[in-house]
C-alpha positions in Angstrom: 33.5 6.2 -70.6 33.0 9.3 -68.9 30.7 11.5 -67.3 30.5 15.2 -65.6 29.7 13.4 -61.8 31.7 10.1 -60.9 29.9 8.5 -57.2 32.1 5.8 -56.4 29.7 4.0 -54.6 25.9 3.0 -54.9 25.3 3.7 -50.6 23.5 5.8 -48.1 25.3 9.3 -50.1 25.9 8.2 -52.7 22.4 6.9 -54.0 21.3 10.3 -52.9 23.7 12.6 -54.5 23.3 10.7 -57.9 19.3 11.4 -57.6 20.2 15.2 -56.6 22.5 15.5 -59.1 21.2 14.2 -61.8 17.7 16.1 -61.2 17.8 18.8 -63.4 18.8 17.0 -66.4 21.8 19.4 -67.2 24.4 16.8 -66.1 25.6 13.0 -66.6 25.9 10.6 -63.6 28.0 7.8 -63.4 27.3 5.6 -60.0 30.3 3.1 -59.7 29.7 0.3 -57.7 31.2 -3.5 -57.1 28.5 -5.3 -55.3 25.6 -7.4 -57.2 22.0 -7.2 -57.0 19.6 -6.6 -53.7 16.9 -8.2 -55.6 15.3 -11.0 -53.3 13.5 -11.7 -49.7 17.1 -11.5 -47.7 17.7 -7.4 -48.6 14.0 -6.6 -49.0 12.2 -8.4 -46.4 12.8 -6.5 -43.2 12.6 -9.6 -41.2 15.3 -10.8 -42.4 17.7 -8.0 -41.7 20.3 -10.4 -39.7 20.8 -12.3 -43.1 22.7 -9.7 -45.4 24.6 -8.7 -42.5 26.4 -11.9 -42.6 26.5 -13.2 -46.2 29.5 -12.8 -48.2 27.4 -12.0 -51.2 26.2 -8.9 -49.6 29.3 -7.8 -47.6 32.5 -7.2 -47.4 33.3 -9.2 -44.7 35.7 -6.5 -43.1 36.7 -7.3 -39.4 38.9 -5.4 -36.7 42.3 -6.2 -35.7 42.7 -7.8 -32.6 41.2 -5.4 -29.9 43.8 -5.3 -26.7 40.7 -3.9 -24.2 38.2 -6.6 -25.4 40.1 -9.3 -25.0 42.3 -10.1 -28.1 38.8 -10.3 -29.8 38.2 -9.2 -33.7 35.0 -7.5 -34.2 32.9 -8.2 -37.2 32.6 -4.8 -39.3 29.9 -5.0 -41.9 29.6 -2.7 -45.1 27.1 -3.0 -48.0 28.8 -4.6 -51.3 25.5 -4.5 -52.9 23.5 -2.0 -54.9 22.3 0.3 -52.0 25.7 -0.3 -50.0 24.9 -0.3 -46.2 21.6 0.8 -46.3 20.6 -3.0 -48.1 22.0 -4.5 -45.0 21.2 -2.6 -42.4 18.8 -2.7 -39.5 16.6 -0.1 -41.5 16.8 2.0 -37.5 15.8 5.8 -38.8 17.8 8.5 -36.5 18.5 11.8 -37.6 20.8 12.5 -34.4 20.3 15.4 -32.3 20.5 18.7 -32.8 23.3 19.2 -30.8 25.4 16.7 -32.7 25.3 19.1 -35.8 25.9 22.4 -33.2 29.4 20.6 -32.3 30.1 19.8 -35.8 29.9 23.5 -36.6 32.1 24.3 -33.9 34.9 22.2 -34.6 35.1 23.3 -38.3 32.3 22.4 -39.7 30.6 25.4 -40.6 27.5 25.5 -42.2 26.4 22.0 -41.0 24.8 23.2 -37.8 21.5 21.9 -36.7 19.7 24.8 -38.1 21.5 24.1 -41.6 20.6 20.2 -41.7 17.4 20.1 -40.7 16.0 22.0 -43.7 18.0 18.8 -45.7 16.2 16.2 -43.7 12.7 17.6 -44.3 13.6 17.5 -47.8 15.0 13.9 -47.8 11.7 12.2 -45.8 8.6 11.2 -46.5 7.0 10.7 -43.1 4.4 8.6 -42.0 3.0 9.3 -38.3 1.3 5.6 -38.7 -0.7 7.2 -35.5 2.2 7.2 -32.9 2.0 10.8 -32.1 4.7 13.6 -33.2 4.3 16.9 -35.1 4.5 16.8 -38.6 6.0 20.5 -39.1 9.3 19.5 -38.0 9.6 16.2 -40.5 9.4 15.8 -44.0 5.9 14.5 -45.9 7.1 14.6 -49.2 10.6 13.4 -49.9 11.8 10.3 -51.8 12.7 8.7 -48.5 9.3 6.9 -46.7 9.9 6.8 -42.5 7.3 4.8 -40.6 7.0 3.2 -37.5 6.1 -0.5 -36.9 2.7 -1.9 -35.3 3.6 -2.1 -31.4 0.9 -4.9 -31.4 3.2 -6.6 -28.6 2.3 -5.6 -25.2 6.1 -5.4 -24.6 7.3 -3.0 -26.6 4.6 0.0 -24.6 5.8 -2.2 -21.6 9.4 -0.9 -22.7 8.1 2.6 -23.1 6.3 2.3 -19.7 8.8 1.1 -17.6 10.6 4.2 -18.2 8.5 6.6 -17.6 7.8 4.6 -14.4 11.7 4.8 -13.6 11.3 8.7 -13.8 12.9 9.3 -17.1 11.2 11.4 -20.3 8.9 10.0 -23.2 8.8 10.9 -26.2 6.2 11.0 -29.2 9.3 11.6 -32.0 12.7 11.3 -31.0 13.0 12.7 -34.5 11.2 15.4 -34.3 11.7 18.5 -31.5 12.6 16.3 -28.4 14.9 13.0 -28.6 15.2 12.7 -25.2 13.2 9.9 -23.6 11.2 6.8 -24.8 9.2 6.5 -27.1 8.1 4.6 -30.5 11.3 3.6 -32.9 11.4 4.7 -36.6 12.5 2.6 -39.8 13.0 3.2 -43.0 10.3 0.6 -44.1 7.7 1.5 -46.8 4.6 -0.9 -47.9 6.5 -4.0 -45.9 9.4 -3.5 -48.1 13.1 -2.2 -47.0 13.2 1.3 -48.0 16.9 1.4 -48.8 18.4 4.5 -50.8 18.8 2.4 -53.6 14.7 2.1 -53.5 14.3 5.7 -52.5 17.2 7.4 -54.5 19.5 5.3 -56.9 16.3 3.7 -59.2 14.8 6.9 -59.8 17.8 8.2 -60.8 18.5 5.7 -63.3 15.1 6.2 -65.1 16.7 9.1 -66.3 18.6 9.0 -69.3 21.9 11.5 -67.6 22.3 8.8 -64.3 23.8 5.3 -64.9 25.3 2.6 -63.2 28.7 0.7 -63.7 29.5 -2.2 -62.2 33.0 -2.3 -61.7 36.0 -2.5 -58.8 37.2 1.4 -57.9 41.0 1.1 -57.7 42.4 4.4 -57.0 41.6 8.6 -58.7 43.4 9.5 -61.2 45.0 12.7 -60.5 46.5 14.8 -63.0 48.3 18.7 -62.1 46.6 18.5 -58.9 43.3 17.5 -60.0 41.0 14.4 -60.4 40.2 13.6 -63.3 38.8 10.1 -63.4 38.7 6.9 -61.3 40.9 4.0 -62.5 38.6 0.6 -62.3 38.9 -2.8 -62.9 35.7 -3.8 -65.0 35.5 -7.3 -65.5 39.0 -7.7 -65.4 40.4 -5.1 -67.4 41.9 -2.2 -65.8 40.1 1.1 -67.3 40.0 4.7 -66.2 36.2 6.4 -66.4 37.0 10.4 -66.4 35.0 12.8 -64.8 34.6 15.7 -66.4 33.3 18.2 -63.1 34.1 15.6 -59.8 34.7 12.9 -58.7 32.9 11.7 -55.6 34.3 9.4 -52.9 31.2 7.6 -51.1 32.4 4.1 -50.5 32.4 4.5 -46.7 34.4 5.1 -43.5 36.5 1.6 -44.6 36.5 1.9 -48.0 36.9 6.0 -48.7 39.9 6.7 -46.8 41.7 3.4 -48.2 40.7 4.7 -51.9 42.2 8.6 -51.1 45.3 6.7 -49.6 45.6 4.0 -52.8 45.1 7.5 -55.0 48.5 9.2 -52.8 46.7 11.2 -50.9 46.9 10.7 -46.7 49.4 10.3 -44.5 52.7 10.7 -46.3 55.2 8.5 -44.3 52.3 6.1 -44.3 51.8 6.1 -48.1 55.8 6.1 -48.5 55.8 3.1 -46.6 53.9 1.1 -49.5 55.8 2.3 -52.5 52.9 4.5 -52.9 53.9 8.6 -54.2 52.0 11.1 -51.5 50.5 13.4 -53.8 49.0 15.8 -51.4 50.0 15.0 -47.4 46.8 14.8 -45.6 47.4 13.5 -42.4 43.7 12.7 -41.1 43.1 10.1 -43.6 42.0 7.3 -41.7 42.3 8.9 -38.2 39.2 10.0 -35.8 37.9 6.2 -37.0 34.7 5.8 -34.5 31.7 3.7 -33.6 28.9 3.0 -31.4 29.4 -0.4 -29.2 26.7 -2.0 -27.4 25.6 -4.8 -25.2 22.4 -7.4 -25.3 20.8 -6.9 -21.5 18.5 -10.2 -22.0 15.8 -11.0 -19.1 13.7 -14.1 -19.7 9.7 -13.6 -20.4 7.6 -15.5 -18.4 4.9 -15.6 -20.9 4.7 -17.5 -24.3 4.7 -14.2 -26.2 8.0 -13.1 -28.1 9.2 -13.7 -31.1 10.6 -16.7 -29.8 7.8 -18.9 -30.6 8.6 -18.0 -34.3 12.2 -19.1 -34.6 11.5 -22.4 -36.3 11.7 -23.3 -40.0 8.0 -24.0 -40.0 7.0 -20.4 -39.2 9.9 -18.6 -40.5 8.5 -20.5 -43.6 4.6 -18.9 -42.8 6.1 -15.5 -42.4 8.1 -15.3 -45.6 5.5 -16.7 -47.8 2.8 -14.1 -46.2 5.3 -11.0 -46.8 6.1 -12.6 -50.6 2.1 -12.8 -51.1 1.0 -9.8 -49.3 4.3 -7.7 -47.8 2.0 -7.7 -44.3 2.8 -9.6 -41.2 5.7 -10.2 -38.7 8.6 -10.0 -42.2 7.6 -6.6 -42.6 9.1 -5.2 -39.5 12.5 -4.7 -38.4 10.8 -5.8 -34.7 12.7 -2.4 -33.7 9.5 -0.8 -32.6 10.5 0.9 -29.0 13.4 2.9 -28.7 14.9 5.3 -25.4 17.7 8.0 -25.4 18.8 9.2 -21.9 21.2 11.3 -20.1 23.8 9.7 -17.9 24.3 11.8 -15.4 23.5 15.1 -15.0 25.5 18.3 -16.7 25.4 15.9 -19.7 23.2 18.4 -22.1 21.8 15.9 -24.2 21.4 12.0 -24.6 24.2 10.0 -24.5 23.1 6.6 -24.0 20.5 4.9 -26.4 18.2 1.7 -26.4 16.9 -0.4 -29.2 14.3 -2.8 -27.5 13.7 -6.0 -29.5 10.6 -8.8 -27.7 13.0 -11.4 -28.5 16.7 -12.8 -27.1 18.3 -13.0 -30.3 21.7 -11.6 -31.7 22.8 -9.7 -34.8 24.0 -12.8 -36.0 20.4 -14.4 -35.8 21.3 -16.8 -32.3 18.9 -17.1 -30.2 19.1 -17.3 -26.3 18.9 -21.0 -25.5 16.9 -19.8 -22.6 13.4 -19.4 -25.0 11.0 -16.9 -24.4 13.0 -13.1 -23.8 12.9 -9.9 -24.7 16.3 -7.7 -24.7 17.1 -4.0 -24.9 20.3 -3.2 -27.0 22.2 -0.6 -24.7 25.8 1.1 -25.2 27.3 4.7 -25.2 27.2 7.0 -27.9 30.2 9.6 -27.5 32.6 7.7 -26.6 36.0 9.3 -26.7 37.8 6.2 -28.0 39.6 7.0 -31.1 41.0 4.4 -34.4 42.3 4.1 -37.7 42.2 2.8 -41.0 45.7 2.0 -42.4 46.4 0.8 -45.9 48.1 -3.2 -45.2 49.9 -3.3 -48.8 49.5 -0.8 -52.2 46.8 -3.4 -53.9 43.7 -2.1 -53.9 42.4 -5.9 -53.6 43.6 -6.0 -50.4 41.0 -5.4 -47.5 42.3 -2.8 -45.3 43.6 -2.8 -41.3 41.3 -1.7 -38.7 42.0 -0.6 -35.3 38.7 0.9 -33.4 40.9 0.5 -29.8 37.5 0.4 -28.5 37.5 0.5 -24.9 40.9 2.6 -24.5 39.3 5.3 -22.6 38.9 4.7 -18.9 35.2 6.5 -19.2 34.1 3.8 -21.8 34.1 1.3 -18.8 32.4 3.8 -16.6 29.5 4.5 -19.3 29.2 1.1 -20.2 28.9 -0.6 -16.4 26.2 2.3 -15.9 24.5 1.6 -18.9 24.0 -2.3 -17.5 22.2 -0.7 -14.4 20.1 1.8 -16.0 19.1 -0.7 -18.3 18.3 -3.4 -15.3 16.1 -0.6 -13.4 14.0 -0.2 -16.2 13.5 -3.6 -16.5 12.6 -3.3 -12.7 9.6 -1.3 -13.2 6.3 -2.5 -12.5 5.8 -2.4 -16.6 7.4 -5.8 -16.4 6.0 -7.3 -13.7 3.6 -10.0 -15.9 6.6 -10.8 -17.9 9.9 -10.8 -16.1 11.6 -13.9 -15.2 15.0 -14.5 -14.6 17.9 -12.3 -16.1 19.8 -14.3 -18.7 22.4 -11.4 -19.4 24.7 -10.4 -18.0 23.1 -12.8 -15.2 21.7 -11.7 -11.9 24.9 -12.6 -10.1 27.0 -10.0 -12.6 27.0 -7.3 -10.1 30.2 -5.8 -9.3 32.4 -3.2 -11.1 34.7 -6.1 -11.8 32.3 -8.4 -13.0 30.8 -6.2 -14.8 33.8 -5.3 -16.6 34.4 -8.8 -17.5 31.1 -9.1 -19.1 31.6 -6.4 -21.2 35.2 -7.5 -22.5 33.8 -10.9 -23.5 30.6 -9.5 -24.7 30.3 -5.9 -26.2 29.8 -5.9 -30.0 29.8 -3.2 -32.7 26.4 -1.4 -33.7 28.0 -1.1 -37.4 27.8 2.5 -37.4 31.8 3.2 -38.3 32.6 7.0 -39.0 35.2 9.7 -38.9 38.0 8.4 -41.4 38.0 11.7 -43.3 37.0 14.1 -41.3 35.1 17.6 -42.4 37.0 20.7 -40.9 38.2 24.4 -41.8 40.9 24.1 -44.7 43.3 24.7 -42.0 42.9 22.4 -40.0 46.0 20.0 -40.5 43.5 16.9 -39.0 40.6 17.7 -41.4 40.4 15.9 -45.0 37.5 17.8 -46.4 36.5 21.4 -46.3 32.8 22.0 -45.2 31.6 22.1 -49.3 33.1 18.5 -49.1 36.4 19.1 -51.0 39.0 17.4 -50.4 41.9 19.9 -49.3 44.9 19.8 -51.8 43.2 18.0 -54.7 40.7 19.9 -57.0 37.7 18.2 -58.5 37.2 15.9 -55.6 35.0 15.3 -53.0 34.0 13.0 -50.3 30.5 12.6 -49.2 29.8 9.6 -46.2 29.7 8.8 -43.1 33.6 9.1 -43.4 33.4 12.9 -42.7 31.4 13.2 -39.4 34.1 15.1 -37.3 32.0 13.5 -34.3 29.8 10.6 -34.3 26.2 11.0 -34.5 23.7 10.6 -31.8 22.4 7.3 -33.1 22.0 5.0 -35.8 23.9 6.5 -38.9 21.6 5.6 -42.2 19.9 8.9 -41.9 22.6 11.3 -41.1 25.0 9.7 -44.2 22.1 10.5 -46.2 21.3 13.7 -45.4 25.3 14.5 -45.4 24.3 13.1 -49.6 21.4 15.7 -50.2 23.7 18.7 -48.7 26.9 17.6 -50.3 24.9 17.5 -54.0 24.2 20.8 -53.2 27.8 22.0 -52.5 28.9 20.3 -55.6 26.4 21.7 -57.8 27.9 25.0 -56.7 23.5 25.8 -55.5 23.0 28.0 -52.4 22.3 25.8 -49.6 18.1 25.4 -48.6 17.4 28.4 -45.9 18.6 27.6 -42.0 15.8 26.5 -39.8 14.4 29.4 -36.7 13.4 26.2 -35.1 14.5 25.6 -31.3 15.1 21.8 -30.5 14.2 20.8 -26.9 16.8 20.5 -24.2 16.0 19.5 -20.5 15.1 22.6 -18.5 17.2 21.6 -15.8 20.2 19.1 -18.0 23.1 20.5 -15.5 21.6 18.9 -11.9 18.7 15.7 -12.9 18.2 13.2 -15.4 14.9 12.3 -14.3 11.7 13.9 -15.9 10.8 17.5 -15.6 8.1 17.0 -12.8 
């Protein structure tokens, strides 16, 4: 079995470099992937996006190691083992980033993936839908494989969210996608006719209605690599150990967990490292599995005092009513992710751009689908997005079946405590505003008498959980840079006739949720492979606050 293109992995990338790459019909695909179907309610309903999260069936069940600055706590770390990878369990949140994010990315190495060279790649990749919210349609996309829309709002609270805000002096926005991120404004999801629009809708079935793209079910051991080249991926396919060769590439997109742990298994990483598992280092690459990052946030919770949230539907009797209308109809409450108001500040001023975001939800309700005791609430999802917090990804034996160790050390940087307690009390002066005022009651997180520096601390150590949006292990630089993995066409330095392509080689996390930057990374790297000259760099001029270096309220 071989082809010219082996994906290992069926995810955010790698769905879209099989449809790139197989496009033209002049070469064969081969999409490995381990996980099972993401045929039923749980994956496609977006409703029900806190069930896949937490189902073995779906994922693979990754957690930290103990974390020494949140209290001996292990951290769930969710990734796709399903057709679709992450993108079939995530929260379906649509964020390109902003334009800066890509400017730094250049800078540090990254050449050719400034904001001016990515955004041509995401107006290829979307298919936007203004669903009447406002934005301008010349900076998105209209006619690419990936639909983008933007839920109902029909609950007062989420323009209450958007309100109090602007009331609090900050900036709206009508498409934090679009020219201006900073401010609040209606949240995007990749949601299409009531139905999760994962890659493996928008890219990987497409793809395998051609007769050059196919799909192998099958466990990704290691890459065979042969006089300094890859030349196939050894597998375990229903129990028999096989090697499918690749004839042009292989492709590593099995995430920021799973990519580094396949380079290291193949002897390529950290030499001493690899040594120290009876494993031969093939090429010494010392950044595999370093620059691990993520986004943490907290739950700020404040009771409603009217009957309106979602609340009033967390029973069996209308969870029942609202799957059987989305199964009959793919209308009603199930065909939202309830992610429908969204905010991106500044911290302070001389920050140039937003480093703080909110995901406002009209219910109390964790990831894990709890719900507040308390009843009626509503709760804006709140952490820092740069943090300068740094982790790894270490191999814990040489057998592949063997989940990997993760370290974030979230929390080891002193600032993390500083942007986090001010994050609390930005959050609490929105919910201040006079926005609120017919539906605040009492604060049921942190807790109105969570106040000082100290307490606030405290809650955070017991309380702040991971946004799933894990990045960095294998990190896109200049060739000579000893920390980089892969060279900015996505080859892996040392080793010809491999790449990687995932969220695994953001030098710097994203400003955001990471679906839509690990897909457009997909749509660019299919170009670099196919050797094509990448789409033309945008003229277009991103909006920055007039006066970032001394306010972050609203130009007045």
């Amino acid at each position: 079995m071989q082809a010219d293109f082996v994906i290992i992995g069926s995810g955010s990338a790698g769905s879209a470099m099989a449809y790139r790459l197989s496009e033209d019909g002049k070469h064969s695909v081969l999409v490995l992937e381990f996980g099972g179907s993401d045929a039923g309610p749980f994956i496609q309903m977006p409703a029900a996006l806190s069930y896949p999260m937490n189902m073995p069936l779906y994922d693979w069940g990754f957690r930290s190691e103990v974390e020494p600055h949140l209290g001996g706590r292990r951290l769930a770390c969710p990734r796709g083992k399903v057709i679709g990878g992450s993108s079939s369990i995530n929260g379906m949140v649509y964020v390109r980033g902003h334009a800066r994010d890509f400017d730094h990315w250049q800078d540090s190495g990254a050449a050719g993936w400034g904001y001016a060279d990515v955004l041509p790649y995401y107006q290829r990749m979307e298919c936007w839908h203004e669903c009447g919210h406002g934005g301008d349609p010349s900076w998105r996309g209209v006619s690419g494989p990936l639909h983008v829309t933007r839920g109902p709002r029909t609950n007062p609270l989420f323009q209450a969210f958007v309100d109090a805000g602007a009331q609090a002096g900050y900036e709206t926005t009508d498409d934090y996608n679009g020219e201006k991120q900073e401010g609040f404004g209606p949240m995007e999801m990749t949601v299409w006719q009531g139905t999760r629009w994962s890659a493996a809708n928008a890219y990987l079935r497409p793809a395998l209605g051609r007769s050059n793209c196919d799909l192998v079910r099958c466990f990704a051991r290691r890459v065979i690599i042969e006089d300094g080249r890859a030349t196939g991926v050894e597998v375990d396919r229903g129990g028999r150990i096989e090697v499918i060769g690749a004839n042009r590439a292989v492709i590593v997109a099995a995430s920021a967990i799973n990519s580094p742990k396949i380079l290291m298994l193949s002897g390529i990483g950290p030499a001493a490292h690899l040594a120290d598992h009876g494993i031969n280092p093939i090429v010494d690459r010392p950044g595999v599995g370093q620059n691990l990052q993520d986004h943490l946030e907290l739950y700020i919770q404040q009771a409603c005092i009217q009957p309106i949230t979602l609340f009033k539907y967390w029973n069996l009797i209308y969870k029942g009513a609202i799957g059987t209308q989305w199964m009959t109809t793919r209308t009603g409450l199930g065909a939202s992710n309830q992610f429908e108001s969204a905010g991106f500040l500044r911290s302070r001023p001389g920050v140039e751009y937003p480093d703080i975001q909110f995901h406002f939800l009209p219910m109390a309700v964790r990831y894990d689908g709890t719900a507040a005791a308390e009843g009626h609430g509503y709760q804006a999802h709140v952490g820092p997005m740069r943090s300068k917090s740094r982790g790894q990804v270490t191999l814990t034996s040489a057998d592949p079946e063997e989940a990997p160790r993760i370290v974030f050390n979230y929390m080891s940087h002193p600032d993390d405590w500083e942007e986090f307690r001010h994050c609390i009390r930005v959050t609490r002066e929105i919910f201040a505003q006079a926005a609120f005022d017919p539906y605040r009651g009492a604060e049921i997180q942190p807790g109105a008498d969570v106040q000082s520096d100290e307490a606030l601390d405290a809650f955070i150590r017991d309380h702040a959980e991971s946004a799933y949006h894990p990045c960095g292990t294998c990190k896109m630089g200049a060739a000579d840079d000893p920390t980089a993995v892969v060279d900015p066409e996505c080859r892996v330095i040392g080793v010809d006739g491999l790449r990687v392509a995932d969220s695994s080689i953001f030098p710097r996390i994203t400003n955001g949720n990471l679906n839509a930057p690990s897909i457009m990374t997909g749509e660019k790297a299919a170009d670099h492979i196919l050797g094509r000259t990448p789409l033309p760099r945008s003229d277009r001029t991103p909006w920055v606050h007039p006066d970032w270096r001394h306010t972050v309220k609203a130009v007045r």
